[in-house]
N, C-alpha and C positions, 0 to 999 in steps of 0.2 A: 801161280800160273806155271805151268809148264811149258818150256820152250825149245824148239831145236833147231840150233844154227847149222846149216848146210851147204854143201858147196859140192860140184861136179867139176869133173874132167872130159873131155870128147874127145873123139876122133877128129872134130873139125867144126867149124861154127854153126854148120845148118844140119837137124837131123829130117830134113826136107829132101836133101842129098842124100840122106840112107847111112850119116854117121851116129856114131854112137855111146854112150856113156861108159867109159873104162877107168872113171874111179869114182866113189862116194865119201862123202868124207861128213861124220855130221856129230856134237856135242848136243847132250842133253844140260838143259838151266832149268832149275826151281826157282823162283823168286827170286829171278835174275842172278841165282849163284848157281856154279857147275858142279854139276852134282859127279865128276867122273866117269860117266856111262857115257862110250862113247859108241859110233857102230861107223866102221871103216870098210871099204873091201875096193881092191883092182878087180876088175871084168877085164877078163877076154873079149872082144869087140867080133873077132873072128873077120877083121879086116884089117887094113892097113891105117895108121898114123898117115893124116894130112901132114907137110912140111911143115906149115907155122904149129899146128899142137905139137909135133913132139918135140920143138923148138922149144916151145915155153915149159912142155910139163915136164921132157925129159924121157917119156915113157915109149918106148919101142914096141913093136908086137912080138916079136922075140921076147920080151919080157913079160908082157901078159900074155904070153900061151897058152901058160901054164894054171893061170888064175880062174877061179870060175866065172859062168857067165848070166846075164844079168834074170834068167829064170830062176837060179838055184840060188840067188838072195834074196827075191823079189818079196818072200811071203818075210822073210823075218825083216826088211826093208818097212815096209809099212805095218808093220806089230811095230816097230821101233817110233814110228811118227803118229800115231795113233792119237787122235786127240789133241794134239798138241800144235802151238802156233809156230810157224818155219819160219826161221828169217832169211831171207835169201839174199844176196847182194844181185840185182840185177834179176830179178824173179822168173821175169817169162822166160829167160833164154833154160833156166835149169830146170823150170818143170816143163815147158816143154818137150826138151830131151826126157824128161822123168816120164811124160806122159806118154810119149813116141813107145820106151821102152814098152808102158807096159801094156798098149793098145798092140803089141805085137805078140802075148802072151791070149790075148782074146777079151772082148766086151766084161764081162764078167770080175776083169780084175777093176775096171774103172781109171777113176783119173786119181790127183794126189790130192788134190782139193776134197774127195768126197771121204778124204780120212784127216783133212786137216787143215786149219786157214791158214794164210800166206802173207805175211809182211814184207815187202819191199823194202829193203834199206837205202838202196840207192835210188829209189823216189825220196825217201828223208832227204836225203843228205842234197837232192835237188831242189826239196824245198828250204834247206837250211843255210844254203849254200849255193846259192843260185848264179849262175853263168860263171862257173868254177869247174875245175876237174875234180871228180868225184869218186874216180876210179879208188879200188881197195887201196893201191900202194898210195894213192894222193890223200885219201883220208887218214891212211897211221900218222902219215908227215905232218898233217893240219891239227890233227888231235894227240898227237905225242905218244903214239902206241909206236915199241920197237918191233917193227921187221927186218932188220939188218940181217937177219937169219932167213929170210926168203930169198933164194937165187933162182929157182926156180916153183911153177903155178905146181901146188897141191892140194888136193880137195881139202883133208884134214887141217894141214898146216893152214890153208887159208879160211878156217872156218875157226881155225882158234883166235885168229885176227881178228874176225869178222866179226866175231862177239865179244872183244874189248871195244871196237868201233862201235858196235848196238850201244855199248853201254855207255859209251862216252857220249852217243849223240843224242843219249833219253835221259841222260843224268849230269850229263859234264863230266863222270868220270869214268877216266879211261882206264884203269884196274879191275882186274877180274872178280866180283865175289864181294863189290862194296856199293853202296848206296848214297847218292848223294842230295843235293839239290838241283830240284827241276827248273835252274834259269838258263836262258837259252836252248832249252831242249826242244828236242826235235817233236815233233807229234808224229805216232803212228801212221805210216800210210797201206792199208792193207786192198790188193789189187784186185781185179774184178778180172779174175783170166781167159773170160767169156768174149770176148771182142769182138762187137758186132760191124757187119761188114755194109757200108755207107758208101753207096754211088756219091761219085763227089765230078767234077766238072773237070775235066782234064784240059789244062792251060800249057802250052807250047811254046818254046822259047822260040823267037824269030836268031836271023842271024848278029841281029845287035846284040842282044841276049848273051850271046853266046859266044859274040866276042871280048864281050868283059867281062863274062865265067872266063874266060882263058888266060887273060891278063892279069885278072885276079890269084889264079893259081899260080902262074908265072912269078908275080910278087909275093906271092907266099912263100915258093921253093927257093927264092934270091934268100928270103930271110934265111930258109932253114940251111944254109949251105951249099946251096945248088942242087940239091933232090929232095922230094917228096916223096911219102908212102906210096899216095893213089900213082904216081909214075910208073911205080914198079908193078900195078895189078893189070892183069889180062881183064877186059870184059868177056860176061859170060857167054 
């Protein structure tokens, strides 16, 4: 089986808002070992870094200025995944962004799906691992894969993780290029990125409601120190 572990970088979390994919980062696996073939590139965005991404990745637009952009990879991008099953940490958010890219190239180029199927690692690792954080850096820690060497979010760097975790959570072990026994492993969960859109009954909080969402929060930010994340976000 051929397989290739994947991983993006953005301009910002929604490509709904018009942000954009400015790194790829992806390892080919033969039967679960890496074959070396890897396919990397920075994109130009031709926009600005939101604050929290260039936070986490690092990456300026002064910096990909200069890098190409995401038409002049796009064809040797998908020759690269051709057939092959993706594993994605976190699936809909990267192909999404994948798919945004390349419905702006025109109909014709299609979706990622119609050159390849899509396994969700981070649905695994929710069903392995249920009411847990599951995030990348929470699974190295859980399964004994070193990132001490991540300081900062890289497509590549975080896709060479990615697939010691695949491997860890389909085998029990976390070394790259080895095969183990299947107890405790995780089962395949591969996604259906078709999402159909269901009238559902829209329930309203009253003011009781809403007064013990406050309180609740309140007690949550006492624990964490006296601030919370959501405190610091603008609604939109």
């Amino acid at each position: 089986m051929r397989q290739i572990v994947l991983d993006t970088e953005t301009t910002g979390l929604s490509w709904e808002k018009g942000n954009r994919v400015v790194e790829i980062g992806c390892l080919e696996m033969l039967e679960r070992r890496p074959t070396g073939r890897h396919f990397h590139y920075y994109l130009n965005p031709d926009r600005d870094m939101e604050p929290g991404a260039e936070e986490v990745t690092g990456l300026t637009r002064e910096f990909l200025s200069d890098k190409p952009r995401f038409p002049e990879i796009a064809r040797e991008f998908l020759e690269f995944i051709e057939g092959s099953e993706l594993v994605i940490h976190n699936a809909v958010f990267d192909v999404g962004f994948l798919d945004y890219e390349l419905s702006l190239l025109g109909p014709q180029w299609g979706r990622v799906t119609d050159r390849a199927m899509v396994l969700d690692s981070l649905a695994m690792a929710r069903e392995r691992f249920p009411g847990q954080r599951n995030s990348l850096d929470a699974l190295c820690r859980r399964l004994g894969v070193d990132n001490a060497h991540r300081k900062l979010h890289g497509a590549l760097l975080d896709a060479e993780l990615l697939a010691e975790v695949y491997l860890a959570l389909t085998s029990g072990q976390s070394e790259l290029g080895f095969d183990a026994g299947a107890d405790e492993a995780a089962s395949p969960v591969f996604i259906d990125l078709e999402v159909p859109q269901v009238a559902g009954k829209v329930l309203r909080a009253d003011t009781t409601d809403i007064g013990r969402h406050q309180e609740r929060l309140a007690s949550i930010a006492r624990k964490a120190g006296g601030e919370a994340l959501w405190s610091t976000l603008q609604p939109d």
